[in-house]
VOPAGU-486868 format. One record per residue: x, y, z of N, C-alpha, C in turn. Coordinates in steps of 0.001 Angstrom, whole numbers, padded with zeros to 6 digits, always signed. Layout:
// VOPAGU-486868
XYZXYZXYZ
...
END
This chain:
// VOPAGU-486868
+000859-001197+000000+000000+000000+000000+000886+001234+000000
+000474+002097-000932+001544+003522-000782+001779+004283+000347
+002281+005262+000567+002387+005967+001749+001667+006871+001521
+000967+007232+002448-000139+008372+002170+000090+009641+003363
+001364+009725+004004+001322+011043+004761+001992+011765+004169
+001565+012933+004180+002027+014452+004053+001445+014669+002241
-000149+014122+002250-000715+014177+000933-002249+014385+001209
-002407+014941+000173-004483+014975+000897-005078+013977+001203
-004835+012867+000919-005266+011612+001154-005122+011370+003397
-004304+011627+003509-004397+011462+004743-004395+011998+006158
-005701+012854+005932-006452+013427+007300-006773+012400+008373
-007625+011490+007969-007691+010329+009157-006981+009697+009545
-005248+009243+009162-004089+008934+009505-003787+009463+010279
-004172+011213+010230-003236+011938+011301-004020+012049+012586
-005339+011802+012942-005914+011894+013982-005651+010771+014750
-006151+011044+016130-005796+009825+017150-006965+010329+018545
-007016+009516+019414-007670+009741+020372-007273+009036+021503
-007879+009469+023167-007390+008655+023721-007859+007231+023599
-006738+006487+024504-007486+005052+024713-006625+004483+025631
-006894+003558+026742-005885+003065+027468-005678+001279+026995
-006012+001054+025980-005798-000581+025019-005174-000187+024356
-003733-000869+024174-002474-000908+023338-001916-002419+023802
-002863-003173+023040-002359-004694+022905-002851-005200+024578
-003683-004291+025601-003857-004483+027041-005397-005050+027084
-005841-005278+027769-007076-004599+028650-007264-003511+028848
-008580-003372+028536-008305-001225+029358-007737-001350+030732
-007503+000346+031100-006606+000167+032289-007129+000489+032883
-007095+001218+034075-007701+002250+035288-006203+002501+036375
-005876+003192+036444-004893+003993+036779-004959+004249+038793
-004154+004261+039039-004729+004445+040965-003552+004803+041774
-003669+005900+042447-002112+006124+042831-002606+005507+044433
-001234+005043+045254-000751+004942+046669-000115+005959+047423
-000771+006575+047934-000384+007854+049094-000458+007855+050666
+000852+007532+051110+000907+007802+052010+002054+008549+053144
+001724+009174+053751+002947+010590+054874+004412+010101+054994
+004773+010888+054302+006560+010997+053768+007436+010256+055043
+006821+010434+056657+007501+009803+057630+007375+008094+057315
+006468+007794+056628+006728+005969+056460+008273+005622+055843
+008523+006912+054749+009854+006446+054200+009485+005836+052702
+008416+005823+052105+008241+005396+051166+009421+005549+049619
+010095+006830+049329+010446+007213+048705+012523+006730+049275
+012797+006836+050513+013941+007060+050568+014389+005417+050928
+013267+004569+051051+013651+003311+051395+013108+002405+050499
+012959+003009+048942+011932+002473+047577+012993+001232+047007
+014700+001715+046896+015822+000812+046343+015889-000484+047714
+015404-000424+048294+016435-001409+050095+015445-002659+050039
+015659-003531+049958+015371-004977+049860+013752-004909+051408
+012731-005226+050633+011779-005392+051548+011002-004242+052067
+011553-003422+050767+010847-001703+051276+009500-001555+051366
+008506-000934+051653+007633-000462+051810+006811-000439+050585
+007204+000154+049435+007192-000064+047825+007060-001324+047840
+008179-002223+047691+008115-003721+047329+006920-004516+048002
+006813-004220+049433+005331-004982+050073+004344-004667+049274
+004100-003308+048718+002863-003248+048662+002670-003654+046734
+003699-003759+046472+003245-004371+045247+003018-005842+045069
+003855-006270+046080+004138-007888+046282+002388-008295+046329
+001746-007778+047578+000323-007858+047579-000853-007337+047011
-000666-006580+046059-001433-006609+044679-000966-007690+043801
-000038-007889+043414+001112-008795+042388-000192-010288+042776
+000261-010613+044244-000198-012470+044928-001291-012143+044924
-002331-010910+045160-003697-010978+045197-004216-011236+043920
-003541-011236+042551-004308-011840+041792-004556-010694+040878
-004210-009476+041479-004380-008020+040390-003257-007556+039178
-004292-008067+038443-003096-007846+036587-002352-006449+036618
-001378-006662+037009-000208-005052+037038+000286-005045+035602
+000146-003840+035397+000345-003246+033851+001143-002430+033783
+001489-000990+034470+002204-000799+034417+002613+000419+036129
+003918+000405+036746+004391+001119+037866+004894+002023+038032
+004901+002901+038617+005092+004463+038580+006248+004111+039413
+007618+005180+040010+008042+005499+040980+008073+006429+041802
+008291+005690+042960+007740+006814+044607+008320+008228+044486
+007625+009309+044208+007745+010398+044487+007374+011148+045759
+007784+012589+045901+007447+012990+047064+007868+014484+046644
+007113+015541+047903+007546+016933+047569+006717+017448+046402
+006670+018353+045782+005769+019200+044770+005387+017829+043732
+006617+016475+043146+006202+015485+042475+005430+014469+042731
+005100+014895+044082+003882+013757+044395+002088+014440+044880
+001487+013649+044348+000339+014140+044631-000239+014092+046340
-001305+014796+046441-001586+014734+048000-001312+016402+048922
-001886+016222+049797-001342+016864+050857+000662+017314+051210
+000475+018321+052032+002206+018619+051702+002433+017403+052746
+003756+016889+052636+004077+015676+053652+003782+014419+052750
+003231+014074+051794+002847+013466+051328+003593+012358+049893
+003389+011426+050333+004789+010571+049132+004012+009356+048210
+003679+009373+047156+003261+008227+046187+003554+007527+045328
+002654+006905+044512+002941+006363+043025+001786+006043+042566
+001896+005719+041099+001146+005374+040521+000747+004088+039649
-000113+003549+039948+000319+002132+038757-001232+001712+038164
-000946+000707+037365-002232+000759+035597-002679-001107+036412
-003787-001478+036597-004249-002121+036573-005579-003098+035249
-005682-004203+035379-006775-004439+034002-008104-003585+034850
-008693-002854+034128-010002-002647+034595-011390-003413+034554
-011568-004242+035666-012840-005098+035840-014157-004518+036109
-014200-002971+036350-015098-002215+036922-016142-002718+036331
-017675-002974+037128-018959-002886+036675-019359-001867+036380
-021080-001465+035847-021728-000471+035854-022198-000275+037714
-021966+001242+037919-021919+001894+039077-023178+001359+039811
-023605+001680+040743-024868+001993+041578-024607+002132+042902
-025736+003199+043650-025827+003911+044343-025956+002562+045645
-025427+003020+047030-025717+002003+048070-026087+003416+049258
-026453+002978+050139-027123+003250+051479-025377+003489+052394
-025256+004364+052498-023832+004110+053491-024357+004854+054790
-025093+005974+054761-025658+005901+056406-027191+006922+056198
-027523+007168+056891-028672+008293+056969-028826+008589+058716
-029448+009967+058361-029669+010926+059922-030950+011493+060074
-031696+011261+061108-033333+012106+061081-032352+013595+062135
-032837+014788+061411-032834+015693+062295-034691+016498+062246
-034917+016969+063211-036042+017977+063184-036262+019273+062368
-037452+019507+061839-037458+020839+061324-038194+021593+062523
-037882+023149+062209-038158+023545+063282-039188+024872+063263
-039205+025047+060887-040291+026051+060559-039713+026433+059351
-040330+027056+058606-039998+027465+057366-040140+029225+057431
-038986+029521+056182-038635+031050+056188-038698+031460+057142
-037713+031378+058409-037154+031776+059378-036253+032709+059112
-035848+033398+060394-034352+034297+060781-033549+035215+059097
-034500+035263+058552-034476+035756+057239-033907+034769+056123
-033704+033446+056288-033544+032433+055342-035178+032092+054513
-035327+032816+053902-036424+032601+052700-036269+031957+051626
-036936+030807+052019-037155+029402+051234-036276+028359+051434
-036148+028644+052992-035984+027705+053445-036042+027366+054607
-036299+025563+055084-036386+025086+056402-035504+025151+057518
-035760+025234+058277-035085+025335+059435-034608+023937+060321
-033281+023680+060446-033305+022329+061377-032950+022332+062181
-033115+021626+063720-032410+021816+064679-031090+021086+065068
-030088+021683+063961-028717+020386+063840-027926+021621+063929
-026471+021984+064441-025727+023539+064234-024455+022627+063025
-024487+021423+063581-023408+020985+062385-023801+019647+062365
-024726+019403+061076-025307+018388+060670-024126+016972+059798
-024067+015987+059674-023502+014761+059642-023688+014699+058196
-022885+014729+057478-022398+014543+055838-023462+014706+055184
-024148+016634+055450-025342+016919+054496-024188+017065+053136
-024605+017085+051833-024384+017114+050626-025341+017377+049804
-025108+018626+048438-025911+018972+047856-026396+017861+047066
-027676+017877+046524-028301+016930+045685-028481+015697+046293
-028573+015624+047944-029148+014415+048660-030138+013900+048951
-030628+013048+048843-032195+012779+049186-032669+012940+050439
-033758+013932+050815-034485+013951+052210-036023+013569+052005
-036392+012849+052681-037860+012636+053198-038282+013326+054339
-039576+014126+054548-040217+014368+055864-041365+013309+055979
-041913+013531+057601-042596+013128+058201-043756+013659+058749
-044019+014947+057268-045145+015150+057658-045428+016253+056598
-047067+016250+056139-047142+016902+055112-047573+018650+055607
-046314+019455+055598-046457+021371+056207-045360+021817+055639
-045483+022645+055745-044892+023932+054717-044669+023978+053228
-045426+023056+052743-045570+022866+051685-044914+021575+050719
-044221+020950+051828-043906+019510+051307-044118+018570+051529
-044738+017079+051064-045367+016326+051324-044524+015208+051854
-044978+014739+053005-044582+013396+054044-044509+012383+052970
-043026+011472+053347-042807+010408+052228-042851+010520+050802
-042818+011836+050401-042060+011778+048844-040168+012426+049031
-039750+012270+048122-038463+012211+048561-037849+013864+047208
-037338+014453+048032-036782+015766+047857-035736+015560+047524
-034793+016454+047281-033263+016872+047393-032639+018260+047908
-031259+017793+048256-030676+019335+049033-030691+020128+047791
-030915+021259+047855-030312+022648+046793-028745+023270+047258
-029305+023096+048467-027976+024100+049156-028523+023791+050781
-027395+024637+051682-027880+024696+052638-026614+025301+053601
-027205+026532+054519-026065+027183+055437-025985+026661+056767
-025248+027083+057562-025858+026778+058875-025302+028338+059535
-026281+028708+060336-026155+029980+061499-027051+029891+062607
-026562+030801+063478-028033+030598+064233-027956+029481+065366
-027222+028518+065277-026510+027465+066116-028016+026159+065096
-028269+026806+063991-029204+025922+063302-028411+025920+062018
-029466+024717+060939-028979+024295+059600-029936+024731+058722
-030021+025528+057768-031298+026124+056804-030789+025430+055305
-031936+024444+054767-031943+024075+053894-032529+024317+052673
-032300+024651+051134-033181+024617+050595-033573+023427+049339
-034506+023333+048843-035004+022183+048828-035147+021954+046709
-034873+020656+046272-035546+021176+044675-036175+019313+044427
-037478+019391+043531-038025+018063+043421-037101+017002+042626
-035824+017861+041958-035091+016338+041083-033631+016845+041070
-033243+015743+040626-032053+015681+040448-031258+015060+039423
-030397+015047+038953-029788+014642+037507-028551+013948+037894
-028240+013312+036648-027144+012466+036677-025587+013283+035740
-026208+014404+035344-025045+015327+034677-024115+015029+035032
-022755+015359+034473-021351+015167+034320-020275+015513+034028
-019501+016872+034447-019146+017722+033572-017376+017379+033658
-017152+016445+034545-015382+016607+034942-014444+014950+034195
-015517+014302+033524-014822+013362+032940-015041+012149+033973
-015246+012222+035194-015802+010578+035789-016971+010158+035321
-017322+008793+035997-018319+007723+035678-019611+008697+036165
-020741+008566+035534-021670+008743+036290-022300+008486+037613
-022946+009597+037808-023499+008808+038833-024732+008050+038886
-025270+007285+039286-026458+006075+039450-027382+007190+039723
-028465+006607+039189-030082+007296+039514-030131+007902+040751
-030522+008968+041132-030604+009514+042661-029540+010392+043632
-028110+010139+042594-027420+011178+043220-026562+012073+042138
-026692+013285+042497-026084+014199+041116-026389+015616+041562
-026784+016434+040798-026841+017602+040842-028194+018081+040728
-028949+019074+041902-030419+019021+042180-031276+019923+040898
-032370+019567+040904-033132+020462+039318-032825+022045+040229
-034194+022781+039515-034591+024020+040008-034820+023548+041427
-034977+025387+042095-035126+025566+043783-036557+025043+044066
-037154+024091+044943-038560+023841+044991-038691+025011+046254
-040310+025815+045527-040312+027310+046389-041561+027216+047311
-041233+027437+048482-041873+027318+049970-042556+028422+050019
-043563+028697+049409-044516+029806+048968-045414+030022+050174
-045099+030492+050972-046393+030345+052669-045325+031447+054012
-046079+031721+054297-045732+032417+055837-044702+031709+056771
-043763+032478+057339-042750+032026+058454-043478+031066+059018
-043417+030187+059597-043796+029196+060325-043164+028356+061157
-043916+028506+062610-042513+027294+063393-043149+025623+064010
-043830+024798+062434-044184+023789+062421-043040+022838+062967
-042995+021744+063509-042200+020715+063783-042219+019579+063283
-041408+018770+062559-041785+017391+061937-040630+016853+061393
-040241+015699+061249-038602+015165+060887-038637+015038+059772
-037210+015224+059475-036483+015123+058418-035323+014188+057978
-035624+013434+057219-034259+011995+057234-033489+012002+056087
-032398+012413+056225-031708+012428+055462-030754+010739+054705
-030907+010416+053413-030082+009303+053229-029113+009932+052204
-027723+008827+053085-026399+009130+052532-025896+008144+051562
-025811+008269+049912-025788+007274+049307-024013+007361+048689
-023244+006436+048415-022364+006480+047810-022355+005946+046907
-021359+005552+045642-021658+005135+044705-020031+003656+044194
-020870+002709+044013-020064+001736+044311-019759+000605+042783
-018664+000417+042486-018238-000473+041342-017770-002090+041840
-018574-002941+041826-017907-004262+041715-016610-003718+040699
-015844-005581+041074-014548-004925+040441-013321-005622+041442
-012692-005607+040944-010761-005979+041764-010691-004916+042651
-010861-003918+042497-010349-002362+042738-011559-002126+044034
-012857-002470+043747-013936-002250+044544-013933-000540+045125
-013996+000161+043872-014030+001303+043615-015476+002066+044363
-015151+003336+045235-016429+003411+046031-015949+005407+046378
-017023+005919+045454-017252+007587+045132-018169+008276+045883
-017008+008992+046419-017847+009736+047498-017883+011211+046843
-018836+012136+047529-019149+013441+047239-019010+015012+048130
-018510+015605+047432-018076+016614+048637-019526+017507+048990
-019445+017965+049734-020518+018612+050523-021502+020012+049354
-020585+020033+048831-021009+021949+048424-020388+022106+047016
-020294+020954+046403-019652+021115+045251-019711+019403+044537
-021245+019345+043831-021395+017550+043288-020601+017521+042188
-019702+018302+041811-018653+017887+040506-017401+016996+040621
-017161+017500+042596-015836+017536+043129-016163+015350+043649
-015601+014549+042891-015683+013448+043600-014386+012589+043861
-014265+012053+044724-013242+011130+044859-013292+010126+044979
-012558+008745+044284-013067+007646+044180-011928+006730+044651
-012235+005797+046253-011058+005272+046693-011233+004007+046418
-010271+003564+046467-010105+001654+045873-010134+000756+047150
-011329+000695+047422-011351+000175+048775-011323-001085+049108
-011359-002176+048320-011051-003694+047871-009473-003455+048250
-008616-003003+046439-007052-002709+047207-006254-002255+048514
-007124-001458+049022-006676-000958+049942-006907-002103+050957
-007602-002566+051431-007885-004180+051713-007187-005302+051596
-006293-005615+050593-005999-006628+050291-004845-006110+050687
-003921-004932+050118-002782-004461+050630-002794-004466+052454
-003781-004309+053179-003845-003895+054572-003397-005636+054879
-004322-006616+054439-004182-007596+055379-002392-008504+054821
-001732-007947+053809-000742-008650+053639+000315-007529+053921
+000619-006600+054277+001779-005944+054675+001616-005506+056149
-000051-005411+056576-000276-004807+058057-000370-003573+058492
-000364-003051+059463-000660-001745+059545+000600-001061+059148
+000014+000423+058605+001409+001407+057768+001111+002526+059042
+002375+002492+059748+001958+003653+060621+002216+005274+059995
+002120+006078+060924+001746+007605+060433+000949+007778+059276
-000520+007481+060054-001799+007733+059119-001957+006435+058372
-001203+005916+057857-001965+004592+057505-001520+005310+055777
-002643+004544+054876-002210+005127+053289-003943+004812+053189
-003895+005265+051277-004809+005705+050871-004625+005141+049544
-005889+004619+048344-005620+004207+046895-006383+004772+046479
-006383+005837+045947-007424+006702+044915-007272+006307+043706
-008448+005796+043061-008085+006169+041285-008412+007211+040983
-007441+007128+039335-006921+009010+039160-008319+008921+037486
-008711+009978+037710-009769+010494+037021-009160+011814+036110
-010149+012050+034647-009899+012764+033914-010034+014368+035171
-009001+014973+034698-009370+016553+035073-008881+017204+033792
-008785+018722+034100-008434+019486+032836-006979+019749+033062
-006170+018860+034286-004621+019057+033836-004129+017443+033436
-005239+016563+033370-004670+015350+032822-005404+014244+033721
-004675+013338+034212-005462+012102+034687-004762+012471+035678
-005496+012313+037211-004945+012651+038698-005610+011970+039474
-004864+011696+041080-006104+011280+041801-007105+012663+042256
-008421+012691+042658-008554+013342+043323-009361+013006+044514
-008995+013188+045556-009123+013456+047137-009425+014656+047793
-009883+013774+049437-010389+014710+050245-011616+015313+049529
-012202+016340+050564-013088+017304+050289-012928+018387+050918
-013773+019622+049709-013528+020894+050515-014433+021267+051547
-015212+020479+052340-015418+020941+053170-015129+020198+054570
END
C-alpha cells in the first residue's frame, strides 16, 4: 500500500484519540499515598521496602499489574504537603456503578422562612452529619408545603443561628461535567429551587436524610464519594485494594495510606481526594 502522509489523502491517519488498550485490557490507573515519615520514597531501592510490600500484595492478590510508577514525594507527588506516592495501571474489571445506602440521619425541622432564610427550612442540627448537595431527604409530615414520604433533594444549605437552613428542589440529575463515571439514579446535581410559597412558620416534623455512595464491583472495589457543596468535586477510593494491601503488609503507621483512582481533570489524569469541606 503507498504511503499516504504528508498528501491529501491522509487526514484520518493523522488523527488519534485517547485510549488506554495498546495490545492491554483497558486500564484504570490508581495512585498509593501515604505521609513521607513511612519512608516510602527514601527506602523504595532497600530490599523489603515499603514499595516492594505493597506491590508484592497486589502482584499475589491476583491483580493484573500493567504498568508502575516510581515513589515520588515533595511538589512530584500528589496529596497533601508531607505526602509521598505512586502510581500504577491495573486491568479494569469495573462494573456499571450503583448507588448504596452508606448511612442516613433524622434531624427535626423547626419552621420554614425563618431568621431571614427565605425558602428555606429550618433544622435543629448547628453541624449536621455529611449533608451534601443533591441528597435525598424525606419528611414526616405533610407542612410547609412539602409532602410526608415523597423524597426531595438538598439545593444548598447554610448553617447559622446554632441551626442548619436548607433549601429544597423536586429532582435531580445524573449530569457530568469533569470526565468521571456517572453517577447512578438519585445522586447528582439538584433540578430548580422547589419554592416554599407560605408564611414564616414554626411547624415541627422530621427530616431523614439518606447518605448514598456510589459503588463499582470490580478488583479495585471502587467506592465515590461526594463533597458537601460542590457535586462535581468526587473522589473515588479503591477500597477492595486498599484491603488486600492492609491484610498482607499490616498496619502502615503515620496515618496509615490511601488508593485513589486518578480520574480525567483538565490538567490530565490525577487522583482526586479529600473534600472541601
Amino acid at each position: 500500500m503507498p504511503d499516504l502522509y504528508g498528501t491529501d489523502l491522509s487526514p484520518n491517519a493523522l488523527k488519534t484519540k485517547e485510549s488506554s488498550r495498546f495490545g492491554t485490557r483497558p486500564l484504570a490507573f490508581y495512585t498509593f499515598i501515604t505521609d513521607e515519615a513511612n519512608g516510602l520514597v527514601d527506602t523504595a531501592p532497600d530490599s523489603n521496602s515499603l514499595y516492594y510490600r505493597v506491590i508484592q500484595a497486589l502482584q499475589e492478590s491476583g491483580v493484573e499489574l500493567y504498568w508502575l510508577g516510581e515513589p515520588k514525594n515533595g511538589t512530584d507527588a500528589p496529596g497533601p504537603n508531607g505526602s509521598e506516592a505512586f502510581t500504577f495501571a491495573i486491568a479494569d474489571d469495573a462494573d456499571t456503578p450503583f448507588k448504596y445506602l452508606a448511612d442516613s440521619a433524622t434531624y427535626t425541622v423547626l419552621g420554614a422562612n425563618l431568621d431571614g432564610y427565605n425558602n428555606y427550612l429550618k433544622l435543629d442540627v448547628s453541624n449536621p452529619n455529611l449533608l451534601n448537595i443533591g441528597q435525598p431527604v424525606v419528611f414526616g409530615m405533610t407542612d410547609d408545603g412539602v409532602v410526608a414520604g415523597k423524597t426531595y433533594y438538598i439545593y444548598s444549605w447554610d448553617t447559622n443561628n446554632g441551626a442548619t437552613y436548607i433549601r429544597l428542589s423536586e429532582t435531580v440529575s445524573q449530569r457530568n461535567t469533569d470526565g468521571t463515571p456517572d453517577y447512578p439514579e438519585g445522586v447528582g446535581h439538584p433540578g430548580e429551587i422547589f419554592q416554599l410559597d407560605i408564611a414564616p412558620s414554626a411547624n415541627t416534623y422530621s427530616a431523614t436524610f439518606y447518605f448514598y455512595d456510589t459503588y463499582w464491583s470490580g478488583t479495585a472495589g471502587d467506592v465515590q464519594w461526594t463533597c458537601c457543596w460542590d457535586p462535581d468535586f468526587k473522589t473515588i477510593e479503591a477500597y477492595s485494594l486498599e484491603g488486600l494491601v492492609s491484610r498482607s503488609i499490616g498496619t502502615v503507621s503515620n496515618g496509615g495510606f490511601n488508593i485513589y483512582r486518578c480520574q480525567v481533570t483538565g490538567a490530565g489524569v490525577f487522583p482526586i481526594f479529600g473534600c472541601c469541606c
